[in-house]
N, C-alpha and C positions, 0 to 999 in steps of 0.2 A: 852483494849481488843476489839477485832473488829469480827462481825458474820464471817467474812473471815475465820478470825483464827480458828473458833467453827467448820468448814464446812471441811477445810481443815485436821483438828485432826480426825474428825470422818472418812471421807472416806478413811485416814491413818487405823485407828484402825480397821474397816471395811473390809479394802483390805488386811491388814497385811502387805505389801507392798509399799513403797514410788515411784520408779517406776511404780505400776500398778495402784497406786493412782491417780498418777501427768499425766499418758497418756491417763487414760481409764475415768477416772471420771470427773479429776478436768483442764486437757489440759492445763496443764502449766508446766513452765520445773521443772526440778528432784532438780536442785540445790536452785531453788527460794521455791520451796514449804520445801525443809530443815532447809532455813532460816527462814521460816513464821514459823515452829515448834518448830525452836530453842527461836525464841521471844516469843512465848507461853509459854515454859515453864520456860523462863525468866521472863515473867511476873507474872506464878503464882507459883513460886518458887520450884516447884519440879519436878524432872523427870518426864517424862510423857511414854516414850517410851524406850525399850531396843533395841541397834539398835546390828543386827549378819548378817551372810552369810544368812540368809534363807529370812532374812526380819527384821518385825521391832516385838515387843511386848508389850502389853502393862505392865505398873509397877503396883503397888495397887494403887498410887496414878492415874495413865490414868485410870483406871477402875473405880474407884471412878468419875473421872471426867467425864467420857464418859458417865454415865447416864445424868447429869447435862446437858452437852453441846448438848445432843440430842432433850431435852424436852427446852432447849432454842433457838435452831431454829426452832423447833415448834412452840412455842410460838410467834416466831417470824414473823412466815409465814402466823399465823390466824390473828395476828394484821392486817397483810398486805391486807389479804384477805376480812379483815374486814372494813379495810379504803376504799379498792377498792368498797363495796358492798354498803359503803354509799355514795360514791361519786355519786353512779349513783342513778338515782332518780326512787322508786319501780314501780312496773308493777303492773296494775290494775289488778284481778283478776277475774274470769270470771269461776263461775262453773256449768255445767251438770248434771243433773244424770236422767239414763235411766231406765225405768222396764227390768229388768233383762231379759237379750237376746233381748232384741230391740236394745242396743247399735252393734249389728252386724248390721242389718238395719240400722240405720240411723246415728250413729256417722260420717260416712266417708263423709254424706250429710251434716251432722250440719259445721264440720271443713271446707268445700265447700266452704260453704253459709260466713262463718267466715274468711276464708284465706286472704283478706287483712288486719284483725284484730291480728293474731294470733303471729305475730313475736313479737309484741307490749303489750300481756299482758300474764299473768298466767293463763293458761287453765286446768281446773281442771275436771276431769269424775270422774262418781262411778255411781252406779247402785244398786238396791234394789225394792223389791217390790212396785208395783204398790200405795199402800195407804202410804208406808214411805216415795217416793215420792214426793208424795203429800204433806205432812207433813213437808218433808224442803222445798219444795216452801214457806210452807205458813210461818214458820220460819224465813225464808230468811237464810234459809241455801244454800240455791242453788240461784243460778240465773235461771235458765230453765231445765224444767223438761219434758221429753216426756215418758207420762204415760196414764194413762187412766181418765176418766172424776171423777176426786174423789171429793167429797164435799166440800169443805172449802171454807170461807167467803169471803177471801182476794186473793183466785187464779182467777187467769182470763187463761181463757182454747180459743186454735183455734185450730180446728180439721186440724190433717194434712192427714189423710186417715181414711178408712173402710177396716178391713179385714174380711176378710171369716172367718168360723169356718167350722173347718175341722174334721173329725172322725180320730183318730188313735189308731189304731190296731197294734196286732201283724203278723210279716210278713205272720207268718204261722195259722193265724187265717182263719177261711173259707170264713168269708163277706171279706175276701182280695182282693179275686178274683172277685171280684164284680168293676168296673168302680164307680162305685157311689152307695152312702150307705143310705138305707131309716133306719130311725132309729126305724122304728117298726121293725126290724128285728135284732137288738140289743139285748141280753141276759139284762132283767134289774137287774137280779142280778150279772153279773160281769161290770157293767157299775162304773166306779172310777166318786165318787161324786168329791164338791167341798170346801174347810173347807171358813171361814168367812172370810181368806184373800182374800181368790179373788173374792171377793162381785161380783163386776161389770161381768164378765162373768159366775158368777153362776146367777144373776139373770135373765140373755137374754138366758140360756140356761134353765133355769127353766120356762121361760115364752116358750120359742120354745116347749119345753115340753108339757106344759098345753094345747096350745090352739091346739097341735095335740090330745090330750088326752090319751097321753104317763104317766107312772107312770114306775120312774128307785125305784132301791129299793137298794141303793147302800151300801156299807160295807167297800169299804177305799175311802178315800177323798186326794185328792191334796190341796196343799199350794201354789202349783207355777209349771212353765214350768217342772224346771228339774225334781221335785219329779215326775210330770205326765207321764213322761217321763220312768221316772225308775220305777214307779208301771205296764205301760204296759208291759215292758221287761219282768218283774219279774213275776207280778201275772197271766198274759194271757186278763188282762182285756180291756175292751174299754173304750174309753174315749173320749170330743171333746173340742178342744184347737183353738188357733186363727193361719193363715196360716203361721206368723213368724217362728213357733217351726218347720217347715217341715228341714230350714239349717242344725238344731240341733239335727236332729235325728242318731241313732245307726243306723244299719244295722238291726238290727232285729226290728225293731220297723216300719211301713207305717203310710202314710195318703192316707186316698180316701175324695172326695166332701158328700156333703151330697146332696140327688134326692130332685127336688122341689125349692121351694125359700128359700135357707139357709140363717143363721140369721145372720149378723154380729157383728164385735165391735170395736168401735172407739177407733184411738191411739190421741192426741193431744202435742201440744206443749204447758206447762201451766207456768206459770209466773206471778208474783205479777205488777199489773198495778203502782204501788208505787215504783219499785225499780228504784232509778235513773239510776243506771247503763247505758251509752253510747252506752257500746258493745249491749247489750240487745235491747238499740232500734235501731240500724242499724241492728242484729237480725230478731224483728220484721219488718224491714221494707223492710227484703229481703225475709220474708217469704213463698211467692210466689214461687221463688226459689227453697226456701226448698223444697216444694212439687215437683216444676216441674221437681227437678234432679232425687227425689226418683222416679216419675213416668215413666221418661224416663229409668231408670233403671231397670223396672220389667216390661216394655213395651212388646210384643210379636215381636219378629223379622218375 
C-alpha cells in the first residue's frame, strides 16, 4: 500500500465524487484514479466505496478506514517536515525585550541596526517592566535589553538617550491651557504617585520634588505607563511620565513641559558583557547607529 493510495481514497471520500475528485483535487484522469481504488480495496480486502448515479459512499468498512488513512498521511507529512527541519542547520537566536511602550520607539531602530543579521537567525521581542528587564539580562534570558538603568552585577548599561519628563493631565484639566506647567501649581493631593516598580523615575521625580520644596501628598500610585495613563483618564489626576507615553495617549488625556530645567531619565541598551553571542556584538558595534537613526527620527524638520 502506497501514501498515493491513502490520498487518493480520502479526497474520494471527501468529494463523494470520483470525477470531482480526480479533476479538482487530485488532476489525474477518472479512469486511472478507479483503478488506484480498485487495488486499494484489493489490497485490503473489503469494499471501501459504494459506487451509484449521485457518486460514490462510503461502506462501514471506508469509514472505518477513513479515520486511519487520514491520521496516516499526517503522520506522514510531520515526519517529512520533520526531516526537512533537520536537514537544515538551526538559526541562532537572538532575543529583545523592551520596557513596555519603548518597543514602539525603538524596535524599528533595533531591527535597522540588525537587518543584515535578521534573515539569518531567530529574532525574538517581548516586553515587560522596566526592573523584569533588567532581570532577564542578567539571567540571560534575553540577549538585549532597552530599559532603564537597573542594578545588577553582571548587566553592562550604554545610554542610548535622555528623555524629558513630562506632566500629563487631563484634556479638560485647567493647567491644560497652560504651554508649560510649573508644578507648584499642581493640586498635591490629586498628584498620582509612584508604586516600587518604577523605582528609577520615582526617584528623579522625587528628587525634582525636594529640591524645589514641593511636597505631593498623593493617594493612587502607578506601576507603569499604561495604569498612569488610565488613572488620569479616570481619576482627573495629574501626573509626570517620560516623553515616550505622549504616542500612547487617549484623546482625553495631554501632555504640557514642565517651566524651568526639567528633569530627565535615561533609557539604555543593557546586556551581559559575557554573552558570547555574535549578533550582540555586531549589535554593539553598530550602536552608534542605533542612536543616530533614533535621533534623526525625532529631529525637528
Amino acid at each position: 500500500m502506497e501514501l498515493r493510495h491513502l490520498r487518493y481514497f480520502v479526497a474520494v471520500a471527501e468529494e463523494g465524487s470520483l470525477t470531482v475528485a480526480a479533476e479538482r483535487r487530485l488532476f489525474t484522469a477518472q479512469p486511472s484514479l478507479s483503478r488506484q481504488l480498485r487495488d486499494l480495496e484489493a489490497e485490503v480486502g473489503a469494499q471501501l466505496f459504494i459506487r451509484n448515479s449521485r457518486g460514490v459512499e462510503l461502506t462501514k468498512a471506508g469509514s472505518a478506514f477513513l479515520a486511519h488513512a487520514r491520521l496516516a498521511l499526517e503522520s506522514a507529512g510531520e515526519a517529512v517536515a520533520a526531516a526537512r527541519r533537520a536537514a537544515r542547520p538551526a538559526k541562532p537566536s537572538f532575543a529583545v525585550g523592551f520596557l513596555t511602550g519603548q518597543e514602539v520607539e525603538w524596535l524599528r531602530h533595533v531591527t535597522h541596526v540588525l537587518q543584515p543579521q535578521l534573515r539569518d537567525i531567530d529574532f525574538r521581542v517581548s516586553s515587560d517592566f522596566s526592573p523584569a528587564v533588567g532581570e532577564a539580562i542578567q539571567r540571560g534570558d534575553i540577549d538585549l535589553g532597552i530599559c532603564r538603568l537597573e542594578p545588577h552585577p553582571d548587566v553592562t548599561y550604554k545610554v542610548i538617550d535622555h528623555e524629558p519628563i513630562l506632566v500629563f493631565l487631563p484634556r479638560d484639566h485647567p493647567l491644560a491651557a497652560c504651554s508649560a506647567i510649573d508644578t507648584r501649581d499642581i493640586d498635591p493631593a490629586l498628584f498620582i504617585g509612584y508604586s516600587t516598580t518604577t523605582h528609577i523615575l520615582r526617584g528623579i521625580v522625587d528628587r525634582y520634588f525636594r529640591d524645589r520644596g514641593i511636597a505631593m501628598l498623593p493617594t493612587r500610585f502607578l506601576d507603569g505607563v499604561a495604569t498612569g495613563i488610565s488613572l488620569v483618564a479616570s481619576t482627573g489626576g495629574v501626573t509626570l511620565l517620560p516623553a515616550y507615553v505622549e504616542k500612547m495617549l487617549p484623546r482625553s488625556v495631554v501632555s504640557r513641559p514642565l517651566t524651568g530645567n526639567a528633569p530627565v531619565i535615561e533609557i539604555a541598551a543593557g546586556y551581559r558583557a559575557d554573552n558570547p553571542s555574535p549578533v550582540l556584538q555586531f549589535f554593539l558595534e553598530h550602536l552608534e547607529q542605533l542612536i543616530a537613526s533614533r535621533a534623526g527620527d525625532v529631529a525637528p524638520t
